[in-house]
C-alpha positions in Angstrom: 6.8 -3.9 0.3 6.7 -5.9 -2.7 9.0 -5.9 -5.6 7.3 -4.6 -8.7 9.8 -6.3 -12.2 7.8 -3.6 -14.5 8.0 -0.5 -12.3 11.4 -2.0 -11.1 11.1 -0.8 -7.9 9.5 -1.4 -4.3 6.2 -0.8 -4.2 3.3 -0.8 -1.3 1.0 -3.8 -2.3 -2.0 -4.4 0.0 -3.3 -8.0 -0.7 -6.4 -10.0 0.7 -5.2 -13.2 2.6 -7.6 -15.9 1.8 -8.4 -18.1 4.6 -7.8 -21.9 4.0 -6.7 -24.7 6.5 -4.6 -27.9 6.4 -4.4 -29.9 9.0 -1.7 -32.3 9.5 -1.3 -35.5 10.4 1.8 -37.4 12.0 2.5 -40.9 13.1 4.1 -41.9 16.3 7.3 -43.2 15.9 9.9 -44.9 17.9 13.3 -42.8 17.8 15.7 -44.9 16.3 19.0 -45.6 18.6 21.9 -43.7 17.6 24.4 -45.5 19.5 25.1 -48.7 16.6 25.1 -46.1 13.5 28.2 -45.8 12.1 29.3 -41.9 9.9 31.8 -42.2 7.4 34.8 -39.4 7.3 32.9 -36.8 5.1 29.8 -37.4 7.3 31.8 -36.7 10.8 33.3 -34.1 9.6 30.0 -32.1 8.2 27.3 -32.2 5.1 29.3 -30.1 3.1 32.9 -28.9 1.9 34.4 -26.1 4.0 35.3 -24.0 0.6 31.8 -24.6 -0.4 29.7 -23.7 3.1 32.4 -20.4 3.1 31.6 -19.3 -0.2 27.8 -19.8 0.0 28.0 -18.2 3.7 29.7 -15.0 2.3 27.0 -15.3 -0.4 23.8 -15.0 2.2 25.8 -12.2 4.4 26.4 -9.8 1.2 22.5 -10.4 0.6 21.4 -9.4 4.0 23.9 -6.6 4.2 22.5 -5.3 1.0 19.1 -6.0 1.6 19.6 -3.8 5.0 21.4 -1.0 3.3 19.3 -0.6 0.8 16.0 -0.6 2.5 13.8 2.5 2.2 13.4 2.6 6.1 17.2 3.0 6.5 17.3 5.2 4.1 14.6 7.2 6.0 16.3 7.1 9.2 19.6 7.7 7.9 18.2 11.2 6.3 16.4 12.1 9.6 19.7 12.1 11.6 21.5 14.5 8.8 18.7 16.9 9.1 18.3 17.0 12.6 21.5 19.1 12.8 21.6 22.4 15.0 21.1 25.6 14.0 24.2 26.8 15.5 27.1 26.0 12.7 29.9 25.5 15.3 30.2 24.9 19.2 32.4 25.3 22.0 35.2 23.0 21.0 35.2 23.4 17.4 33.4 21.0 16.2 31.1 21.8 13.0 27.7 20.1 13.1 26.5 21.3 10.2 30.1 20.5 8.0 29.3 16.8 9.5 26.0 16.8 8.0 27.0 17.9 5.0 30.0 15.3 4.8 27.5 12.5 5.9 24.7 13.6 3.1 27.3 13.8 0.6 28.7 10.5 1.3 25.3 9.4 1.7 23.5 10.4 -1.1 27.1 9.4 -3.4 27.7 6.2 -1.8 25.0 4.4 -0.8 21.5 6.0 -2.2 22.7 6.5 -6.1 23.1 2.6 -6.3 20.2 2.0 -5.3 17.2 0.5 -7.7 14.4 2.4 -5.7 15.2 6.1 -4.7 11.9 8.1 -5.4 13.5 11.0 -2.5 16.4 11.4 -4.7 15.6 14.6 -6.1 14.1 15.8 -2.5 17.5 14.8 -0.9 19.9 16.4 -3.4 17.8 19.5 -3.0 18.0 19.3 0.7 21.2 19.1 0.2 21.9 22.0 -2.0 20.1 24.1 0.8 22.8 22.5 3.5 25.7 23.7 1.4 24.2 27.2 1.4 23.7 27.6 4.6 27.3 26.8 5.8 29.3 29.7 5.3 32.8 28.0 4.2 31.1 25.7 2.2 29.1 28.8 0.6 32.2 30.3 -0.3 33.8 27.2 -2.4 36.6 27.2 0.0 36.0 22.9 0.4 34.1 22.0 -2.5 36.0 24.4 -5.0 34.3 24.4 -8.4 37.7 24.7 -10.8 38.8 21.7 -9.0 38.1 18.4 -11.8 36.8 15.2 -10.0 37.0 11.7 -12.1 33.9 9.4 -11.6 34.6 5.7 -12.9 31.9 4.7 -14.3 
């Protein structure tokens, strides 16, 4: 997966690798003693500032965390496990599989997958969707999701 800046989106891009060599070449060195070198303060105590290292290190986690949310395989497996709900809308201890499902799409599809720059299943999803709130029978009947109720989006 490539990012495309025109399309602005991921896109599959199958490219040719060309084949080319380098070789290196290293010289054989002696390793130089350790034990007469001298570290100043700011050396000993590491390369960089620890408000620096802290803010560049929360920097590189929000990146991967994002990079893994918002990866089109997660988002994949994450709408597998809300569809592979039962058919059976509530078991022996009350529990509603289905209700989950719906919760966890809703969430989902809110949450996570509307801020994302590359969501061509939206549409599918939110039509999937539609089809889980009509098969659930309290849910069918507007008794969680009732439509005079107002709900305020900050945009």
């Amino acid at each position: 997966m490539v990012w495309d800046n025109s399309m602005q989106r991921n896109v599959t891009k199958q490219q040719f690798k060309s084949y080319s060599a380098y070789m290196l070449f290293y010289e054989r060195v002696q390793p130089v003693s350790t034990q007469n070198v001298k570290l100043l303060p700011k050396q000993e105590s590491g390369m960089i500032q620890s408000s620096i290292f802290s803010s560049i290190w929360e920097e590189n986690m929000k990146f991967l965390r994002d990079k893994n949310i918002f990866d089109s395989q997660y988002f994949s497996f994450i709408w597998r496990v809300i569809t592979m709900h039962p058919n059976a809308v509530a078991n022996a201890q009350g529990s509603d599989a289905l209700f989950i499902s719906i919760k966890l799409a809703t969430r989902f599809i809110l949450a996570t997958l509307s801020h994302a720059k590359d969501k061509p299943h939206l549409k599918d999803n939110i039509n999937e969707l539609k089809l889980l709130y009509n098969k659930h029978p309290l849910v069918g009947t507007n008794k969680y999701f009732p439509s005079k109720k107002k709900f305020k989006f900050n945009v």
